[in-house]
PAFILUM-258461 format. One record per residue (C-alpha): residue number from 0; x, y, z; residue in one letter. Coordinates in nm, 3 decimals. Example, Ala and Ser with C-alpha at 12.3 -4.5 7.8 and 13.67 -1.06 7.14 Angstrom:
BEGIN
<0,<1.230,-0.450,0.780>,'a'>
<1,<1.367,-0.106,0.714>,'s'>
This chain:
BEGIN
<0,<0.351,0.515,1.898>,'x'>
<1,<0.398,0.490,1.504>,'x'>
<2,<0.035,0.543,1.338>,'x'>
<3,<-0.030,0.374,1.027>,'x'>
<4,<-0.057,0.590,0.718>,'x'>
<5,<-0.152,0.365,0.442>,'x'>
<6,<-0.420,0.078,0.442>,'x'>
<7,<-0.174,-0.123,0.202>,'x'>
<8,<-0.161,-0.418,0.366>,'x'>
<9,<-0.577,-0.432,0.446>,'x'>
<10,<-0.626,-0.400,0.089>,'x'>
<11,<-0.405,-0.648,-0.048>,'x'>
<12,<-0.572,-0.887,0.203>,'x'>
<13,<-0.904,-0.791,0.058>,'x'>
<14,<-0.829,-0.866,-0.273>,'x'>
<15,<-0.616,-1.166,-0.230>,'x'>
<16,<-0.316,-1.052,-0.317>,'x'>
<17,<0.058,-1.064,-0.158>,'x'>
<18,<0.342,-0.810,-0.126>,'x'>
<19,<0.530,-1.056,-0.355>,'x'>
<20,<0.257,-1.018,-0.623>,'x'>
<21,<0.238,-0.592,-0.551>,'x'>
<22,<0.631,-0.619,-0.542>,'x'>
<23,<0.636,-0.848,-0.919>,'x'>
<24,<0.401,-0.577,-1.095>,'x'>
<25,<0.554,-0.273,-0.950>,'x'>
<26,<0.941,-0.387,-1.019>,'x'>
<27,<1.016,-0.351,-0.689>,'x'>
<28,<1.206,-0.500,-0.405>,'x'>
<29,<0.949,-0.729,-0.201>,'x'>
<30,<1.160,-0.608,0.119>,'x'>
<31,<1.019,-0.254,0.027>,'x'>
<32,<0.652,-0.337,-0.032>,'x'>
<33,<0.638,-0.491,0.325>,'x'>
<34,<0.785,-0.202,0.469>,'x'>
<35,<0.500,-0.028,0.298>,'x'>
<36,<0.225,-0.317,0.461>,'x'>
<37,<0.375,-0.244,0.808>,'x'>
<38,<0.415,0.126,0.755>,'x'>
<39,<0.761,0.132,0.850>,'x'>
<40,<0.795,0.330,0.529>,'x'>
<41,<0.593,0.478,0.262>,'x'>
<42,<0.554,0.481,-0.120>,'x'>
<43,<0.612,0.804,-0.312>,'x'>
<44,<0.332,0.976,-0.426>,'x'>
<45,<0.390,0.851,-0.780>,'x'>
<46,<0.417,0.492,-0.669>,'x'>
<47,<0.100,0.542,-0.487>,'x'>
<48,<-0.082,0.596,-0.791>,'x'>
<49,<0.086,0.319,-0.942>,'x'>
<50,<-0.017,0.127,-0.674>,'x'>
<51,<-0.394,0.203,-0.689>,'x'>
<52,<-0.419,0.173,-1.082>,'x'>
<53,<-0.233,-0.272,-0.997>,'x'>
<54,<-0.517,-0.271,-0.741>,'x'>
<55,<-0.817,-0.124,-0.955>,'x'>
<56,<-0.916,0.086,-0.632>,'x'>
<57,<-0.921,0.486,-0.571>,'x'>
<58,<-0.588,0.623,-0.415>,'x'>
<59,<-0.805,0.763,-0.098>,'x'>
<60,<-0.873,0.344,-0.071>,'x'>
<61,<-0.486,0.318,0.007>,'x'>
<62,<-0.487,0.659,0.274>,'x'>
<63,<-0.654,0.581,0.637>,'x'>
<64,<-0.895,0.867,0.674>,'x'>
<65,<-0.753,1.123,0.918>,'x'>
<66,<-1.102,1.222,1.016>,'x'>
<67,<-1.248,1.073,1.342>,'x'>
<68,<-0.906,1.022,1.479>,'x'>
């Protein structure tokens, strides 16, 4: 069973937003952001933070907690 790493795709819900959008503002493929939303694969650290600062939210908002697991 894969577990999911990054709460990408919750957050973009959230705020209304698209992998298209997150793909537009990052330069990036949009084939690559959804791999990020399912958690097939994941962002670099860097583009993590890159992430965060398009989204206005904390980097730990992008993480699923690993506590209570």
């Amino acid at each position: 069973m894969k577990e999911d790493i990054n709460r990408l795709k919750v957050v973009l819900a959230e705020q209304k937003r698209t992998n298209k959008w997150l793909a537009e503002q990052l330069g990036k493929d949009p084939a690559t952001v959804s791999k990020w939303c399912t958690n097939t694969a994941q962002p670099g650290l860097e583009t993590l933070l890159d992430i965060a600062r398009c989204l206005n939210v904390d980097v730990k908002d992008l993480l699923w907690s690993s506590q209570g697991r």
